[in-house]
VORO-696430 format. One record per residue: x, y, z of N, C-alpha, C in turn. Coordinates in steps of 0.05 Angstrom, whole numbers, padded with zeros to 5 digits, always signed. Last residue first. Example, Ala and Ser with C-alpha at 12.3 -4.5 7.8 and 13.67 -1.06 7.14 Angstrom:
2
+00257-00045+00142+00273-00021+00143+00258+00001+00157 +00264-00114+00156+00246-00090+00156+00264-00066+00156 
//
This chain:
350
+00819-00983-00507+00832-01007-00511+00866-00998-00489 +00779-00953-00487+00777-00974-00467+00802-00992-00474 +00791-00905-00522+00797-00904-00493+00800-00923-00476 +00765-00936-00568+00787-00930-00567+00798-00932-00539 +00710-00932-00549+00719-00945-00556+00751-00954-00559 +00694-00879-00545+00697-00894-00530+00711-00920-00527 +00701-00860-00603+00719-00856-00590+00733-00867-00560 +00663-00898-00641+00696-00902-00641+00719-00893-00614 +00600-00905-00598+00624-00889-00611+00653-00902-00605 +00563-00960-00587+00576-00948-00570+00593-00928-00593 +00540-01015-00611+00523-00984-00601+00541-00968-00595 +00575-01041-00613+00568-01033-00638+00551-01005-00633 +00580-01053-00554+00597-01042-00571+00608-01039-00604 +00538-01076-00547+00534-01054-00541+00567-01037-00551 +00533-01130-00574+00525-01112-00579+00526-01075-00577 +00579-01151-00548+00586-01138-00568+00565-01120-00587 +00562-01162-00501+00572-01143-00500+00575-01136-00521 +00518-01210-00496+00514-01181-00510+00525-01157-00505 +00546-01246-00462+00537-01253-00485+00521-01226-00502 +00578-01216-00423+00589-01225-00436+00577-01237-00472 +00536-01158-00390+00535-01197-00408+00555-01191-00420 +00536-01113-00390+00536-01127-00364+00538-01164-00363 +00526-01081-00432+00551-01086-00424+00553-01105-00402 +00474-01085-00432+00479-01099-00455+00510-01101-00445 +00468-01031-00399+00452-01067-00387+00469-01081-00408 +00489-00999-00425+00499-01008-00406+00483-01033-00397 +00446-01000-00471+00486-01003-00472+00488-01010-00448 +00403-00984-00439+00397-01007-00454+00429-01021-00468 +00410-00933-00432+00407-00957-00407+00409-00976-00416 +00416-00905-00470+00453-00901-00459+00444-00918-00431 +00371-00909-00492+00393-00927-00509+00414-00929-00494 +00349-00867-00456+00334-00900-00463+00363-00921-00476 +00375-00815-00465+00377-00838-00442+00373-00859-00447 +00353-00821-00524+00382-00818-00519+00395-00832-00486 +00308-00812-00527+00312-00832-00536+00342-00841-00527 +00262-00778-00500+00280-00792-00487+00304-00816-00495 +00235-00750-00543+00252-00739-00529+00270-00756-00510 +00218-00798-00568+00237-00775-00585+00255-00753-00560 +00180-00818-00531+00199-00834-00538+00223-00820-00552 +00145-00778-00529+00159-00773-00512+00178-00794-00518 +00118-00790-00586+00137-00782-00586+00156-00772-00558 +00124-00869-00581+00113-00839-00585+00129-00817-00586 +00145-00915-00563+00131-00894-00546+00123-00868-00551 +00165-00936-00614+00154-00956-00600+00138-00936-00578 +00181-00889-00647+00160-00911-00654+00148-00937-00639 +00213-00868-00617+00185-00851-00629+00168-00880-00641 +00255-00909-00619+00239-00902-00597+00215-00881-00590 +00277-00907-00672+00270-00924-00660+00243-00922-00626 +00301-00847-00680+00267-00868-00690+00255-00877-00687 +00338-00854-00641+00304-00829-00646+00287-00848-00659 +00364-00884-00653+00352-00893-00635+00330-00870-00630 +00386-00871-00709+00367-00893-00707+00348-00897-00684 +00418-00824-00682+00390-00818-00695+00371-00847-00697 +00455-00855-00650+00435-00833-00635+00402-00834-00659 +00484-00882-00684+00458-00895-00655+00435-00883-00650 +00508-00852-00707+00488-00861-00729+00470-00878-00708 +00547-00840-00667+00519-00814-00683+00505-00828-00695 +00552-00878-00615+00553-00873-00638+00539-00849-00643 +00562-00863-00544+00532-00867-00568+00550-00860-00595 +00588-00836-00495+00599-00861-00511+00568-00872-00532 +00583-00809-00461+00564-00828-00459+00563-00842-00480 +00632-00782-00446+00630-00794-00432+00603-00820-00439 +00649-00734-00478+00642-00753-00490+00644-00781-00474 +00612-00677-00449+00642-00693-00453+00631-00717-00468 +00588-00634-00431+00578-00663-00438+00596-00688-00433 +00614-00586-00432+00601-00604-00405+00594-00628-00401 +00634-00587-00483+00648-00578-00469+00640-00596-00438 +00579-00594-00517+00605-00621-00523+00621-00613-00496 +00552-00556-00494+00534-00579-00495+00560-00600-00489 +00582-00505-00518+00574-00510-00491+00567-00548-00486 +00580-00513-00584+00604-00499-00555+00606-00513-00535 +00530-00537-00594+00565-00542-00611+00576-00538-00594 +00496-00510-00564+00495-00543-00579+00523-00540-00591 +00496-00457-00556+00486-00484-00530+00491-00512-00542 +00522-00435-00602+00528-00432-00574+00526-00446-00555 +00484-00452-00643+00523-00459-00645+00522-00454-00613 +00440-00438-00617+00449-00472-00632+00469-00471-00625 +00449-00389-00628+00438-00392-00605+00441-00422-00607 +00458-00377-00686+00473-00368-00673+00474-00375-00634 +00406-00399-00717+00426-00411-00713+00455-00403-00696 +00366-00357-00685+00370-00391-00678+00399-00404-00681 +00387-00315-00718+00388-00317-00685+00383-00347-00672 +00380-00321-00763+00415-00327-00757+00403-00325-00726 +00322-00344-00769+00347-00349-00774+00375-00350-00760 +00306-00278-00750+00300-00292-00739+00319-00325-00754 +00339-00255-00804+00347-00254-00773+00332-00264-00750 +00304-00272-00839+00330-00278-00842+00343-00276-00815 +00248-00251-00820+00262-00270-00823+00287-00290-00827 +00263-00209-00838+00261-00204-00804+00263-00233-00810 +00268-00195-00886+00289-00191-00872+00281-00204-00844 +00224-00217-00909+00244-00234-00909+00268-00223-00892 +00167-00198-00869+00171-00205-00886+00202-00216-00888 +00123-00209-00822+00148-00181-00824+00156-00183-00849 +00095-00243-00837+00079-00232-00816+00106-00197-00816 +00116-00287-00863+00092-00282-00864+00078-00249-00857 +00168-00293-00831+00163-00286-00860+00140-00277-00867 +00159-00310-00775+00165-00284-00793+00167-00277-00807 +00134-00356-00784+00119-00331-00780+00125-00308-00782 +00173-00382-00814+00151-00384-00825+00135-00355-00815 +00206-00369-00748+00214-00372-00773+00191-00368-00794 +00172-00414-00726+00181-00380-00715+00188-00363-00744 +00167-00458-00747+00149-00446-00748+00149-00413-00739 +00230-00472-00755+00212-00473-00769+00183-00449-00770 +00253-00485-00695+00261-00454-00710+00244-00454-00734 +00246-00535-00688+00238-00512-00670+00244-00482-00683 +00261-00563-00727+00238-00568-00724+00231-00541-00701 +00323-00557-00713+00319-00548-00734+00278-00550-00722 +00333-00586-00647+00336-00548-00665+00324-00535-00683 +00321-00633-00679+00300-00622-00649+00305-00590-00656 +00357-00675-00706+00332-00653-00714+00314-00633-00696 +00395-00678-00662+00402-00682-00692+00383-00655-00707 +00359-00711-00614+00379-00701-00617+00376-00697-00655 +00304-00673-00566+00311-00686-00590+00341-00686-00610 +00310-00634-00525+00324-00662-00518+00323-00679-00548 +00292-00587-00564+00322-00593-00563+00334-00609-00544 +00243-00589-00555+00253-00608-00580+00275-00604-00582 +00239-00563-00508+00232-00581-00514+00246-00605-00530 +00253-00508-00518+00271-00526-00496+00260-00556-00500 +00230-00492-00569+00258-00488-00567+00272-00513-00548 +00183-00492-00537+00182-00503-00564+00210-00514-00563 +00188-00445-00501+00181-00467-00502+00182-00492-00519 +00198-00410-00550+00209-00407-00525+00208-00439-00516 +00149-00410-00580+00161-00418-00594+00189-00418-00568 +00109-00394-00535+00103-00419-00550+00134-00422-00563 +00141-00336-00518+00141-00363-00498+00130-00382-00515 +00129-00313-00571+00147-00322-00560+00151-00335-00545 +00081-00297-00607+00077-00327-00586+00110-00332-00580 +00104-00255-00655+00082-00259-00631+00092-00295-00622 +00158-00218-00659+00142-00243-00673+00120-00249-00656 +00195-00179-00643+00174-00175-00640+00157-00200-00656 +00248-00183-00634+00245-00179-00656+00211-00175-00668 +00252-00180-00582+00259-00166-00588+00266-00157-00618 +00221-00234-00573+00205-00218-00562+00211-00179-00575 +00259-00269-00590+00234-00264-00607+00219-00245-00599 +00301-00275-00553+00310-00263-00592+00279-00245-00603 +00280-00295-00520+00282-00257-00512+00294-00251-00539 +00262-00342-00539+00245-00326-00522+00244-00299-00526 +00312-00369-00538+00297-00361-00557+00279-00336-00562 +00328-00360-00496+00351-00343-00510+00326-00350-00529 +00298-00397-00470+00301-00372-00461+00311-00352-00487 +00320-00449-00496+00297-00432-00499+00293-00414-00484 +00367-00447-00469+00366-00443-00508+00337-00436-00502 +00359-00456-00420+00383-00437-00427+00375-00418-00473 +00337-00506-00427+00326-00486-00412+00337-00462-00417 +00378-00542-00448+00352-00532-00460+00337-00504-00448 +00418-00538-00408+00427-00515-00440+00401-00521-00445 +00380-00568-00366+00396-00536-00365+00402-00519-00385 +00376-00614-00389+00359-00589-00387+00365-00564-00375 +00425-00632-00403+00413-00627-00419+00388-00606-00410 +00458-00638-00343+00461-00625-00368+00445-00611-00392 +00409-00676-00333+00415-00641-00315+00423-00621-00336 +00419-00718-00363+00381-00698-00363+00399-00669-00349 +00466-00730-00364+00456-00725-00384+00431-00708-00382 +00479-00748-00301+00491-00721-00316+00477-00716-00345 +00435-00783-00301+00438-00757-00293+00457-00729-00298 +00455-00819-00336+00432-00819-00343+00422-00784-00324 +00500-00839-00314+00502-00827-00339+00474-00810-00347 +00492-00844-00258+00514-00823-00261+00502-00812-00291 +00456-00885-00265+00444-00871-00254+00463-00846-00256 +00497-00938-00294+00470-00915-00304+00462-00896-00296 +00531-00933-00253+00533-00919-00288+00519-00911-00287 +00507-00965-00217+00516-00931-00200+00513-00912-00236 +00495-01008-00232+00462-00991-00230+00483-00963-00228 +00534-01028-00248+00530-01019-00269+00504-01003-00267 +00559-01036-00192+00575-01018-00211+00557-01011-00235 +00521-01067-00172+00518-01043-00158+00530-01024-00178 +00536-01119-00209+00504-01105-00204+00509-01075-00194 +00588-01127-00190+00582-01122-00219+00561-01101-00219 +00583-01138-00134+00593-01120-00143+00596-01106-00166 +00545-01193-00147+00534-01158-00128+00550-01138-00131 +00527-01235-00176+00553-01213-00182+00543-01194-00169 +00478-01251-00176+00491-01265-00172+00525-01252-00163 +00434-01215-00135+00450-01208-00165+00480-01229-00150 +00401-01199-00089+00391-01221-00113+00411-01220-00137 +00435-01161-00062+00428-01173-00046+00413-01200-00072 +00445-01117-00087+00466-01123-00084+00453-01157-00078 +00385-01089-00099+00396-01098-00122+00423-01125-00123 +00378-01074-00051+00368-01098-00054+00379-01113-00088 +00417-01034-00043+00422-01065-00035+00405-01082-00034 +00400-01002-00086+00421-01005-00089+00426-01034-00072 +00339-00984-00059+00342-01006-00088+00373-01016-00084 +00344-00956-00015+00341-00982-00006+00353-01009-00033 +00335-00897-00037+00362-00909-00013+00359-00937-00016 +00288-00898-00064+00315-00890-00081+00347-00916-00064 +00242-00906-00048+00259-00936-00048+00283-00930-00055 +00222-00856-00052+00230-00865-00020+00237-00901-00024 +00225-00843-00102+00243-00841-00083+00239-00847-00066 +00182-00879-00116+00210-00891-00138+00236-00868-00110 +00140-00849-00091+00148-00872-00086+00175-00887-00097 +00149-00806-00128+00152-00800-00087+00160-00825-00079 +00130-00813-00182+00164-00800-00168+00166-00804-00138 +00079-00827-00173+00095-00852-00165+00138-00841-00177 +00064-00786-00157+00055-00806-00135+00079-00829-00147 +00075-00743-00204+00079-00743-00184+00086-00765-00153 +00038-00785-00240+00070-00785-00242+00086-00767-00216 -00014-00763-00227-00008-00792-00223+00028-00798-00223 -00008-00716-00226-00014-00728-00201+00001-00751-00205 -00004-00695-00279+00023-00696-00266+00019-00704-00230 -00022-00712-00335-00022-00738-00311-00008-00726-00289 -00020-00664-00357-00045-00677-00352-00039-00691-00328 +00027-00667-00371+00029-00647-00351+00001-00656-00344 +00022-00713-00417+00043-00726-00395+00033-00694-00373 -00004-00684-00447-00017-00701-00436+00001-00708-00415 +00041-00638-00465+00018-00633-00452-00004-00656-00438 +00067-00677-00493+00083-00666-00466+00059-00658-00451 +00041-00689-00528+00038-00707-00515+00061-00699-00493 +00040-00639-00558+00006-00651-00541+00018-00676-00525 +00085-00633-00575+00078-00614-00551+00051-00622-00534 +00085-00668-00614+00114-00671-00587+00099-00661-00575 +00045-00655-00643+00037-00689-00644+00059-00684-00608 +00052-00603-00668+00041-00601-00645+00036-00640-00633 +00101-00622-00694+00108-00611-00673+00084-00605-00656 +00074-00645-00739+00091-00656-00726+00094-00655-00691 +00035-00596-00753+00027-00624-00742+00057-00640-00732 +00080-00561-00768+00065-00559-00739+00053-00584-00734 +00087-00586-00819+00110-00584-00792+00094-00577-00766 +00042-00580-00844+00068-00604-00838+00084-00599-00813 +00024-00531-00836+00010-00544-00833+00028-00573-00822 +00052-00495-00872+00052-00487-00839+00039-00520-00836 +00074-00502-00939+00056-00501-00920+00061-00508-00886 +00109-00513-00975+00121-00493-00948+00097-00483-00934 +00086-00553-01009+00121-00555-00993+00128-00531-00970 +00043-00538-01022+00044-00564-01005+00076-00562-00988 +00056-00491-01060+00043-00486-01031+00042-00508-01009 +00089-00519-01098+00097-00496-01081+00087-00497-01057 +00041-00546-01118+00064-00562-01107+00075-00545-01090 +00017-00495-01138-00004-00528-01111+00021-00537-01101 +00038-00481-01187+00026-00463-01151+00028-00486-01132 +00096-00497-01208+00068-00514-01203+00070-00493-01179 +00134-00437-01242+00129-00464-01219+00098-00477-01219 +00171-00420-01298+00146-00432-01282+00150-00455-01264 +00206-00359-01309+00201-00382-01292+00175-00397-01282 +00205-00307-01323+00191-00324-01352+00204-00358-01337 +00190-00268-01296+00214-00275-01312+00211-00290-01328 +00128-00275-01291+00140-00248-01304+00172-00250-01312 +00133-00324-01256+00129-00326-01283+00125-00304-01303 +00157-00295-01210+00175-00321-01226+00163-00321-01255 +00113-00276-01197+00121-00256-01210+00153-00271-01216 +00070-00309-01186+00069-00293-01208+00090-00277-01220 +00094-00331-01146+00091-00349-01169+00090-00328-01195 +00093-00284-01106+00117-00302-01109+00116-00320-01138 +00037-00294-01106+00049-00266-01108+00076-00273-01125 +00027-00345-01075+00018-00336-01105+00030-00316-01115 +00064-00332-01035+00062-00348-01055+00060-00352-01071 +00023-00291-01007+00054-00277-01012+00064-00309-01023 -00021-00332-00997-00024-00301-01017+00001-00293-01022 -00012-00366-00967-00012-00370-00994-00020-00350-01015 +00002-00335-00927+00027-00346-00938+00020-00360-00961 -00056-00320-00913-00029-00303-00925-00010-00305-00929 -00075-00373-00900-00080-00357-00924-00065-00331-00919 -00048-00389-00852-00042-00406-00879-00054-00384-00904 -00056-00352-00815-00027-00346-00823-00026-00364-00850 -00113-00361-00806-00104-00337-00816-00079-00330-00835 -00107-00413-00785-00126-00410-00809-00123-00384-00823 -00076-00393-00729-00082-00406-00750-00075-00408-00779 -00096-00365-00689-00101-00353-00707-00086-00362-00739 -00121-00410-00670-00143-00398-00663-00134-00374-00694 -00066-00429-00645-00094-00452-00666-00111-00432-00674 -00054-00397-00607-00035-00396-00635-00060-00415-00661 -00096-00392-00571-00078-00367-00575-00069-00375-00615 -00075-00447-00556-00100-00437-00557-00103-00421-00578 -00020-00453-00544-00024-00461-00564-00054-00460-00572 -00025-00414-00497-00009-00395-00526-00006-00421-00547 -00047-00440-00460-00063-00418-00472-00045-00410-00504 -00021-00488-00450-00052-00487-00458-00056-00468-00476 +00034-00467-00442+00022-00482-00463+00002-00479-00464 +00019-00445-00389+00038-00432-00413+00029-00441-00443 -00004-00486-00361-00019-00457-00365-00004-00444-00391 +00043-00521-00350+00018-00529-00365-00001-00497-00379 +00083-00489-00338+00083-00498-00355+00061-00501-00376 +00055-00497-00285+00073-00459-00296+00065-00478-00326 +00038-00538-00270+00030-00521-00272+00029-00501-00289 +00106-00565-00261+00082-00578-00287+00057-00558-00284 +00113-00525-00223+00135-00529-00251+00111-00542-00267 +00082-00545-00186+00088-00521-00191+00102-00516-00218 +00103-00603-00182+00076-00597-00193+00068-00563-00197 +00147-00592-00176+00145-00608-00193+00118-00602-00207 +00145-00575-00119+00165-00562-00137+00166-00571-00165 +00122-00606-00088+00110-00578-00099+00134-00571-00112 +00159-00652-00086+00140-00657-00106+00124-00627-00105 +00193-00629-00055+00208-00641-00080+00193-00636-00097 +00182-00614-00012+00191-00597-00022+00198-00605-00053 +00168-00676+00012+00140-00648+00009+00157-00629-00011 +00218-00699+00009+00200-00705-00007+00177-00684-00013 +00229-00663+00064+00254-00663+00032+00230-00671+00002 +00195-00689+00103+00202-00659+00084+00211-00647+00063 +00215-00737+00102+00184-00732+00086+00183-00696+00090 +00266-00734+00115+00255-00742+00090+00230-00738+00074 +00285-00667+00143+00275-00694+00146+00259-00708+00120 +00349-00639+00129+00321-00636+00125+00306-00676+00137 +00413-00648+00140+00388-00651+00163+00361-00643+00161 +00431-00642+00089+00431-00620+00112+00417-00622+00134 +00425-00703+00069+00449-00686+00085+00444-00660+00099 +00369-00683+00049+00371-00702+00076+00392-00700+00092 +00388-00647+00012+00355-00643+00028+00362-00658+00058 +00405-00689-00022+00422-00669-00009+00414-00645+00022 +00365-00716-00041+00391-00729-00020+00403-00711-00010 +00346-00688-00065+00328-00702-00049+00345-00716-00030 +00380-00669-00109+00367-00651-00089+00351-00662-00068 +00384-00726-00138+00411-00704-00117+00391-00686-00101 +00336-00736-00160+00353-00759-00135+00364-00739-00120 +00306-00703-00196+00306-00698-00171+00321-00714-00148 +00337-00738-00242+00337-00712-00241+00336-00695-00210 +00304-00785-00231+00327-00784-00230+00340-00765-00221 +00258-00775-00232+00253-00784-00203+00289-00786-00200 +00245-00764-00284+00247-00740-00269+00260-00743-00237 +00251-00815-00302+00265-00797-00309+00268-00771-00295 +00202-00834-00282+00235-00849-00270+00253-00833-00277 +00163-00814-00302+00165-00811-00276+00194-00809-00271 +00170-00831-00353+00174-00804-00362+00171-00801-00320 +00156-00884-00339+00181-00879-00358+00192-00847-00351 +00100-00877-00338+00123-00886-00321+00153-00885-00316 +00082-00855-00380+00079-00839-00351+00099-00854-00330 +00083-00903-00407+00104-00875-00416+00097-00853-00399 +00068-00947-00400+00087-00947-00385+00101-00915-00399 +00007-00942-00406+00015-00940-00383+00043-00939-00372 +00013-00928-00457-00012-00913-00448+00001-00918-00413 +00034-00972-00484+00046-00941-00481+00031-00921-00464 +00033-01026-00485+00019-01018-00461+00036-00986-00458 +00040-01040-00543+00014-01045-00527+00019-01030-00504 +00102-01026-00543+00078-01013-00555+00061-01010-00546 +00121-01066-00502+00114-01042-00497+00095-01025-00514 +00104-01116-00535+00091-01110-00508+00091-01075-00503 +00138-01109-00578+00109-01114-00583+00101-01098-00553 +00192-01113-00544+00176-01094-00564+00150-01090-00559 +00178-01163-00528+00185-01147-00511+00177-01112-00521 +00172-01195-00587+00158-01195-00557+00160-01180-00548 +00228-01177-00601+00210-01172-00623+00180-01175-00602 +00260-01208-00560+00272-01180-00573+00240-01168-00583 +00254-01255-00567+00248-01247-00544+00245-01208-00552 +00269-01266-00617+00244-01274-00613+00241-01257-00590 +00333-01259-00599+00314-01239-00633+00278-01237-00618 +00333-01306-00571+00340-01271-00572+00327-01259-00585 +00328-01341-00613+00315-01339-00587+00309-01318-00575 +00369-01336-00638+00343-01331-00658+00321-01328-00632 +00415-01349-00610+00407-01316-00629+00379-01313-00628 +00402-01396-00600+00413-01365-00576+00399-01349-00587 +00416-01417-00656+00384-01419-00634+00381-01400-00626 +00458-01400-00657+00448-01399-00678+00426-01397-00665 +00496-01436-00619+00492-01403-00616+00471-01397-00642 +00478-01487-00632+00465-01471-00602+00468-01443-00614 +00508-01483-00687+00478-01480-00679+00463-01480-00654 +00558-01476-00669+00543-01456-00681+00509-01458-00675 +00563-01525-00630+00562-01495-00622+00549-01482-00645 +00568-01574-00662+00546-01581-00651+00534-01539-00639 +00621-01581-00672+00593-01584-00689+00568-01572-00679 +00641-01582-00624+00646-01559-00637+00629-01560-00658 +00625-01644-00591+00618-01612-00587+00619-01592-00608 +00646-01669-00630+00613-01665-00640+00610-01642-00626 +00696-01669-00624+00689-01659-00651+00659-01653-00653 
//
């Protein structure tokens, strides 16, 4: 009788112990974002490149060949990139200060002539709400800190080369200190399956969507199409809001700059380029294999912009679909992860 008295409050402790550890662990990463979100953002790519680095070796490439081919292919890519960005958010800052005062001229315009119907708006309030200014600060906060991560792309380079040449070895050393070696190997293989079909997947229709951005804009003539191109593939690893926040400032500029029709069809061309890579395509390849609630997904945006910023926004979705499967690996926090997890997966397992 004293045992069973006596359980809630161990598990009561458990908890609170947990919690404590929980709220620590946190803390810590915050503090050291500076060093572990080049790390983070390494392991992710070092994923991405696993298959081609293995496959390199099946054909009888030699490893430290396979590796030479891996990393100019990375830093060629973080180059292209980098140059892309620099200049067309150069390019775009520069003209600015231009596009805010003629959107508050076709505003005022707009006010005056609501109040020739005999509608009054507050000017100031008007202009605070569809000022350029909000949303690009957002969006330039994603793009400077993609651009700082292409900054580091030595240092994240050096330690992708090294995270692969332990790629082969981790799996049995993992087997080799894990009380459960067959548990251990099954839940590193998940992650590494889930966590790759998700980035491939996903940057492929990203890459796919911002293109299609790209050649909408170029043929509707808006200026900085590769910026907003770019833009596009970016914030569409962001889940929920990433689409919308990328069609904003394209958008804005065509209003400004062509006026409402061209806008309207800058519009349906996003949203017609969305439905296609994000509704159609995305669920079709995706499948519902990674088992995330919806109401996960977005908390876990939040959640993870706030502990690493915003590359934390773009990765939030792997980060949580590692942090379920570790949580599946205990008996004592499975049920966490099957609060994290969608009805539908859910279902399937019963």
């Amino acid at each position: 009788m004293a045992e069973k008295d006596n359980y809630p409050k161990a598990s009561g402790a458990k908890f609170i112990l947990s919690l404590a550890a929980f709220v620590v662990v946190v803390a810590g990463m915050r503090e050291a974002t500076s060093i572990l979100v080049p790390f983070i953002f390494a392991l992710f790519i070092s994923i991405i490149f696993y298959s081609p680095f293995h496959w390199l070796n099946k054909r009888g490439v030699p490893k430290a060949l396979a590796l030479l081919i891996i990393v100019i292919g990375i830093m060629a890519t973080g180059i292209l990139m980098g140059t892309l960005v620099g200049t067309s958010i150069h390019q775009f800052s520069q003209d600015l200060p231009l596009y805010e005062k003629m959107l508050e001229h076709q505003t005022t315009q707009f006010v005056n002539w609501l109040s020739g119907m005999g509608i009054q708006i507050p000017r100031d309030h008007l202009l605070e709400s569809i000022s350029l200014k909000e949303p690009l600060k957002l969006i330039g906060r994603i793009v400077g800190a993609f651009s700082t991560m292409i900054s580091k792309t030595f240092l994240i380079v050096i330690i992708v080369l090294f995270i692969l040449l332990e790629s082969t070895d981790f799996p049995d050393k993992l087997k080799y200190i894990s009380q459960n070696p067959n548990s251990a190997h099954s839940h590193f293989t998940q992650i590494n399956e889930n966590i790759k079909k998700y980035m491939g997947i996903k940057t492929l229709l990203s890459l796919a969507t911002g293109t299609s951005v790209a050649i909408l804009l170029v043929i509707l003539g808006i200026p900085y199409p590769l910026l907003w191109g770019l833009l596009a593939f970016l914030l569409n690893f962001i889940p929920n809001i990433g689409s919308i926040l990328a069609a904003i400032p394209a958008i804005l500029i065509a209003l400004i700059l062509k006026g409402l029709g061209s806008a309207t069809l800058v519009t349906i061309g996003y949203l017609a380029i969305n439905f296609l890579f994000g509704t159609i395509l995305e669920p079709k390849y995706m499948g519902k294999g990674l088992g995330l609630s919806t109401l996960i997904v977005f908390i876990s945006l939040i959640f993870w912009a706030w502990v690493l910023g915003p590359v934390g926004m773009l990765l939030s979705v792997p980060l949580t679909m590692v942090v379920k499967i570790g949580l599946e690996a205990y008996d004592d926090t499975r049920w966490i992860a099957v609060l994290l997890g969608s009805s539908d997966k859910m279902l399937q397992t019963e």
